[in-house]
C-alpha positions in Angstrom: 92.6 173.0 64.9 96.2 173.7 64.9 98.9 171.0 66.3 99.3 171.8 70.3 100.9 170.0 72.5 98.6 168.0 74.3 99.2 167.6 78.3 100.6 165.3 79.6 97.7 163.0 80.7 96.2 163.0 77.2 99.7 162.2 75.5 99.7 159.1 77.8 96.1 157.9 76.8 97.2 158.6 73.0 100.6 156.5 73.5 98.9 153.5 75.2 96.4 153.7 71.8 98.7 153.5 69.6 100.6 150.7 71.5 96.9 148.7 71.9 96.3 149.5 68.2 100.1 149.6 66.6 98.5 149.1 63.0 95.6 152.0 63.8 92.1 151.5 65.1 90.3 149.7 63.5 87.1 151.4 61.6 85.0 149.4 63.6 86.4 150.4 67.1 86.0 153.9 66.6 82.8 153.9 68.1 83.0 151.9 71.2 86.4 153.3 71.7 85.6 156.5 71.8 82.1 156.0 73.8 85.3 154.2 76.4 86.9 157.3 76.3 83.8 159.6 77.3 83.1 157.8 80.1 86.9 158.1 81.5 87.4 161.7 80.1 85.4 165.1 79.7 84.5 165.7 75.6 86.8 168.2 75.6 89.8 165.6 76.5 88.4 163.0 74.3 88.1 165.6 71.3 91.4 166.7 72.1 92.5 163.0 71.3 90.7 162.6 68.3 92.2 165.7 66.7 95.7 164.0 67.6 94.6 160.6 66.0 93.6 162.9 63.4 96.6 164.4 62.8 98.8 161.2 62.4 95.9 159.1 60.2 94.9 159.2 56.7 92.1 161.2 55.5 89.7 157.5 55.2 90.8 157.5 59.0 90.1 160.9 60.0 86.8 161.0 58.5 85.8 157.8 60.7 87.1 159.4 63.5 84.9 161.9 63.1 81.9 159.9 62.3 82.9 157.8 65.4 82.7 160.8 67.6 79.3 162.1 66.3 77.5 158.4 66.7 78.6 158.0 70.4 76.1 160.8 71.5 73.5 158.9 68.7 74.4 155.3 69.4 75.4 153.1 71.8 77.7 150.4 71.1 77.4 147.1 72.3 78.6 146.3 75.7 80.6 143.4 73.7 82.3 145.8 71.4 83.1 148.2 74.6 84.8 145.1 76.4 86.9 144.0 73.0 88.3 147.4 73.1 88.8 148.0 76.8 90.7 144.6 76.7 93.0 145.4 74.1 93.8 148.6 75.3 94.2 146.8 79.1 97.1 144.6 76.8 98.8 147.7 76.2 98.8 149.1 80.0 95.4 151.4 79.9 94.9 151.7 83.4 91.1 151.2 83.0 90.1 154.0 86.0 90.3 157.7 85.4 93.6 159.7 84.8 93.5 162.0 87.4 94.3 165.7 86.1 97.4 167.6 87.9 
């Protein structure tokens, strides 16, 4: 997909991960990160994300990514791993209900 500019809600979610994860996610957060993400933002939001992440990571990165995304509709992650990452990402402000749209 080519580089657009994402609105302005997703721009905020991708600024507070990169503030929770200053040093980039983690392999083994991309799954119960993104399995957070679906369940505060439609698939089309959360791909939207991911192609940003993509964009700005190295290839080893965006291939997980993408792996990430395709085992959250084949895998649940453990309700542990979903709280590690919804806590680090409360650190860095993530307001924990659902953006609303404008």
């Amino acid at each position: 997909m080519a580089n657009m500019e994402l609105p302005p809600v997703l721009k905020r979610v991708v600024d507070w991960l990169r503030a929770g994860y200053p040093e980039g996610v983690p392999d083994v957060d991309y799954l119960p990160l993104f399995a957070l993400l679906g369940s505060e933002l439609t698939n089309h939001d959360v791909e939207l994300i991911a192609e940003e992440l993509e964009l700005s990571s190295n290839p080893q990165s965006a291939e997980a990514i993408k792996r990430a995304i395709a085992g959250v509709t084949n895998t649940k992650p453990s309700e542990a791993d979903v709280n590690r990452v919804r806590a680090r990402l409360a650190g860095a402000g993530w307001p924990l209900a659902k953006p609303h749209h404008l």
